[in-house]
N, C-alpha and C positions, 0 to 999 in steps of 0.2 A: 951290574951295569957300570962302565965307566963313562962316566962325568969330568966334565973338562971345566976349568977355574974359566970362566967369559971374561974380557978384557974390555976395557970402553974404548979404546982402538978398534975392537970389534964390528962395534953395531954400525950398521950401514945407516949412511945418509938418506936425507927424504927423497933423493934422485935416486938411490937405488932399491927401494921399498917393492917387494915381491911384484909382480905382476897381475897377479890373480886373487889377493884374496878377497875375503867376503866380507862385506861388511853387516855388521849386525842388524837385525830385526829390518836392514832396509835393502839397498841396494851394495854391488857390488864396491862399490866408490862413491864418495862424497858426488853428488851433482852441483855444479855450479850455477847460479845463476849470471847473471852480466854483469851484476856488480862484484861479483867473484867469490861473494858469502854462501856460503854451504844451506842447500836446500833444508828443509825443516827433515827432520826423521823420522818418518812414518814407519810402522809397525802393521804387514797385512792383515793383524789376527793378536787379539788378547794373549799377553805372553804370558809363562808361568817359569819360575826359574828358580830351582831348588836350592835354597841355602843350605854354603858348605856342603855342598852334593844331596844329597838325602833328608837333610836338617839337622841343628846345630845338636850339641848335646848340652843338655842339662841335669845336670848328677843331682841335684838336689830337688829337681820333680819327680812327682808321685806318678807321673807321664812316664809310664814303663817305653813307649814311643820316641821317648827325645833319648832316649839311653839303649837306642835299638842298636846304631852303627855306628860306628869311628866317625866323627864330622871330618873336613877336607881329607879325608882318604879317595885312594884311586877305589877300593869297596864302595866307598859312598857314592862317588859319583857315578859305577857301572850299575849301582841299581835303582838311583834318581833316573837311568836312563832306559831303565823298564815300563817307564809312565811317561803321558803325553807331558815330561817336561822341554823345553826348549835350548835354557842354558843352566847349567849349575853354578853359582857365583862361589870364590872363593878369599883366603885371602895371601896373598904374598909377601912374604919378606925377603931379604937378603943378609944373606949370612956374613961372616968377619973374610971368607974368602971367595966372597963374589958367586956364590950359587942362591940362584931364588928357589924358597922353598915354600912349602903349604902351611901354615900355620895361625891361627886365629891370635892368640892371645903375644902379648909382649915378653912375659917372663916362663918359664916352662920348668917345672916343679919336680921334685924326686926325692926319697927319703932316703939318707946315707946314715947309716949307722946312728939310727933314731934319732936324726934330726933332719930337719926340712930344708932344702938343697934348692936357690932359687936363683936360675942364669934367663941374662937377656939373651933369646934367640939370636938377635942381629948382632951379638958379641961371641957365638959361639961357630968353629967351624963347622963343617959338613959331616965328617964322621963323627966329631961329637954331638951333632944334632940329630943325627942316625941312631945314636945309639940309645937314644930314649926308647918304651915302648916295646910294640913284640919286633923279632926282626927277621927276616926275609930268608936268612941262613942257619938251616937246621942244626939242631945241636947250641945253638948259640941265643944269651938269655939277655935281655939288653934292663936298660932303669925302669923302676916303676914308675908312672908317669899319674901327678896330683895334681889337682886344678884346684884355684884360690876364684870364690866369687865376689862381686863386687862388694858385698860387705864383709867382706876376710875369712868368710868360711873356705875350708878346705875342705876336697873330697879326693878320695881315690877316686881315676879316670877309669872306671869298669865299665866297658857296655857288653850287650850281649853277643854283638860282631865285630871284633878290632881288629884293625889295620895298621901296620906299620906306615912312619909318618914317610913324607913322600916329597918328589920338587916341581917343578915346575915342569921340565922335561919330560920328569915320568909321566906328568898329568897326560901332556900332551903324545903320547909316545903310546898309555896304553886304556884311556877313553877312548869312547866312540866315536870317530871323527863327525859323527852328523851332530853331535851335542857341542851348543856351541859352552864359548865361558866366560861369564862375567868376573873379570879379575878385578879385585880388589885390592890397591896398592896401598897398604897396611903402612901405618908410621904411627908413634907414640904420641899421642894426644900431649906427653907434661914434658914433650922435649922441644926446644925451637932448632928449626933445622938449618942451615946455613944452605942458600941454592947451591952449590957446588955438590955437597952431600946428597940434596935430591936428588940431580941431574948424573951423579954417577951410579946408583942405585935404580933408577928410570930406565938408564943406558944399559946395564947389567941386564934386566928384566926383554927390554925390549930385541936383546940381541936372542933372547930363546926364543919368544913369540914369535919375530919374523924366521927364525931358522925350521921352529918345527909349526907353527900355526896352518899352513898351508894353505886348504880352501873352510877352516875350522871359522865357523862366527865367533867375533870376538869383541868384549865390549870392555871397555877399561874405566874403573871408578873411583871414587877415592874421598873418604873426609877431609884428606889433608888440602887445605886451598892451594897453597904453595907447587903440590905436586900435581895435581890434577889441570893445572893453568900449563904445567912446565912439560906433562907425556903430551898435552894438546901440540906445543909446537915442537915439541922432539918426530911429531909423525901425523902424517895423516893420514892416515888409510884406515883407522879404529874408533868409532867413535870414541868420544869421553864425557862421562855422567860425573855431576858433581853429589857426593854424599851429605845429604843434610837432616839432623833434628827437627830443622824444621822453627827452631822455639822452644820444642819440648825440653832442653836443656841448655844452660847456657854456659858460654864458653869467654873466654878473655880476647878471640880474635872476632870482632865482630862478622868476617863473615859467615859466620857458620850459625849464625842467633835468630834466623828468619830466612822464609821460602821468597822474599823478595830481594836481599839478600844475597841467595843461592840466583836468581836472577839475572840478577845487577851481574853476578861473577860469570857467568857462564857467555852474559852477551856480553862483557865486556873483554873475553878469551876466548871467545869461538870455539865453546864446549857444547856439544850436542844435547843435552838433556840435564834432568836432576835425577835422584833416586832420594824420592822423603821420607821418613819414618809415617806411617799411614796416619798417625794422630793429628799431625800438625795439618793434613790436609782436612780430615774430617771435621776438624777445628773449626778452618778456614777454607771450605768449597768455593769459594772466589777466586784461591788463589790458583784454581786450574786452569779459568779465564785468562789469568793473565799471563801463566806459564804457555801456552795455548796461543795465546797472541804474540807473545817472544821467539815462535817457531821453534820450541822447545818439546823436547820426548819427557815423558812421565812417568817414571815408576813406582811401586813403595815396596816399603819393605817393614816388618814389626807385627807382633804377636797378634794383632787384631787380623793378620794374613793367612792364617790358619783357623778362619773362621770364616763358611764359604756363604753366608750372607755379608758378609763386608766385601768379600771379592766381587761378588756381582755385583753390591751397590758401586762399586769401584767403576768396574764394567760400564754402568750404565751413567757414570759422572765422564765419564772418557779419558778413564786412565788408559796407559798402554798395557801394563804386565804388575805382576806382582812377584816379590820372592818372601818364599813362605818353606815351614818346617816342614809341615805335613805334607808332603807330595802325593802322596799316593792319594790319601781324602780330595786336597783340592784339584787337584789334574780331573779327578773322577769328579767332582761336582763341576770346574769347568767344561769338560763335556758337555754334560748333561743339560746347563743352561745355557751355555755362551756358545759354541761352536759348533754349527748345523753340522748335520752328515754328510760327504762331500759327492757330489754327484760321479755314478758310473759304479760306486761300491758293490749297490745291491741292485735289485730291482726297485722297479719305482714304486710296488703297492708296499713295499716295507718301507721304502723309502719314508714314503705320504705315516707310514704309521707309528715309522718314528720321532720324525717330527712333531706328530700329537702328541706323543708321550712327553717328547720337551716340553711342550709347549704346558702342558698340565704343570711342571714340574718347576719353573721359569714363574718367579712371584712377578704380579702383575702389576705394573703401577701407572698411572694416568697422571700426565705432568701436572697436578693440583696435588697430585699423593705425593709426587717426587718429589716438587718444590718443597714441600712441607717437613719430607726425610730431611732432605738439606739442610733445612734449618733447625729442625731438632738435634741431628749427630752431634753437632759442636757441643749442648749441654749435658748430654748423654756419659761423655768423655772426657768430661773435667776430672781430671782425679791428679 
């Protein structure tokens, strides 16, 4: 496939931003109201949206599961789209010659003549980022590809279905147009970035979404505060979710050290929602009230999301959606308790009998029981 170098001369202005697209989890476009601020973002229906397409990989779990598929491969996300998921989130970078590509981690690993070969993505170009991996053109053997975990282990990147890596384009070009995608606008946690740097990286990105996004849902997010304030006013047609810990870890730029915080930023940028690490809220179940009150959308995302008794307590606190590893599990347990059968499917005596079966299957709680989860999760979760 040929791929074109995107120019910041490129990206079209906010006056000429497609016609049609869709926006995420709500309407086709922001609604205004009279004072000109963007309607809160409703969500019809508990979202589910597969990280890194299918779920992330972890080479060093005993979880033969998280080492099933390639994470942000175009495999991963064509078979996250075999299950009731919504959107696959991913995350983006951009390369040394302006192509945004898929990739999760900062530095991308390979062993050259028995020593360990360690390049920053966003320093390398496009065929040499290509060439990690298995690759697309038969006969032809590309780098082996090593992942370093947070505390310095290395492993060979083996799973049992690999995919060569892929860009942004491709995503778009040959997923399912009914899957939307939550893009995650990746930047280095231990670099400071100069807005100029942002805004051309933003501008890069944003010229493939409006070119190939079409009537594709699309939701844009981002830990970085800096970037996530600057794609809000680069465009409006998309909403933008701010990425936060939560608390759960803390950082040198204070907005990122607290869900109030995360708050404070989003109303004070006219960003659509947050997306929290699920701890910090079970931590602090108050702090949905007041998210909730700011006309703010709610996501989480974090290993307790792959555990479909925390999704439904989620469910029943009034989160909007979760992104979680396990699709296949929690899609099939959100069914089963969150999302009735839709009228017209079947007939109505199956209908009537599937719903009972929900309903058996659906833990019951009486706002005295509820109340009481609530305040227990938070000591539950200290660790």
């Amino acid at each position: 496939m040929a791929l074109k170098t995107v120019h910041v001369s490129d990206v079209p202005n906010l006056d000429q931003v497609p016609g049609n697209p869709v926006l995420a989890l709500s309407s086709p476009r922001f609604s205004k109201g009279a004072n000109g601020v963007s309607a809160p973002l409703k969500s019809p229906k508990f979202v589910v949206i597969g990280h890194r397409g299918s779920g992330m990989n972890m080479l060093h779990s005993a979880d033969e599961r998280m080492k099933a598929i390639k994470e942000n491969s175009i495999l991963s996300f064509n078979n996250a789209a075999k299950f009731a998921v919504d959107f696959v989130e991913f995350d983006v970078q951009v390369t040394r010659d302006d192509c945004p590509v898929i990739f999760h981690d900062n530095f991308i690993l390979t062993e050259e003549e028995g020593c360990i070969s360690e390049k920053r993505v966003t320093e390398l170009n496009l065929e040499d980022f290509r060439y990690y991996g298995p690759q697309r053109e038969p006969g032809n053997e590309g780098k082996s590809m090593l992942r370093k975990t947070k505390d310095g282990r290395i492993f060979s990147w083996k799973v049992e279905d690999d995919d060569s890596l892929c860009t942004l384009q491709e995503a778009f070009e040959r997923v399912h147009p009914s899957l939307g995608f939550n893009i995650e606008l990746k930047f280095d946690d231990n670099i400071v970035y100069e807005d100029e740097t942002l805004v051309h990286v933003l501008q890069v990105i944003l010229r493939v979404v409006f070119e190939y996004a079409q009537d594709r849902p699309i939701i844009f997010s981002s830990f970085q505060p800096d970037a996530a304030c600057l794609i809000r006013k680069l465009q409006n047609v998309f909403p933008v979710f701010f990425l936060t810990n939560g608390g759960c870890e803390v950082y040198s730029d204070v907005r990122r050290n607290s869900l109030d915080e995360a708050i404070k930023l989003c109303l004070g940028n006219g960003l659509q929602g947050i997306v929290s690490e699920v701890k910090a809220i079970f931590r602090n179940p108050a702090s949905i009230t007041r998210i909730k009150e700011a006309n703010l959308g709610l996501l989480t995302y974090g290993q307790l999301n792959n555990v479909p008794e925390a999704v439904y307590m989620q469910h029943l606190m009034g989160i909007e959606g979760v992104i979680v590893d396990l699709v296949k599990e929690i899609t099939e347990a959100v069914s089963d308790f969150i999302r009735p059968a839709e009228e017209g499917e079947e007939s109505l005596h199956v209908l009537k009998e599937e719903k009972q079966i929900q309903a058996t299957l659906r833990p019951k709680f009486s706002k005295h029981e509820l109340s009481f989860l609530l305040k227990l999760i938070p000591e539950l979760i200290q660790v």
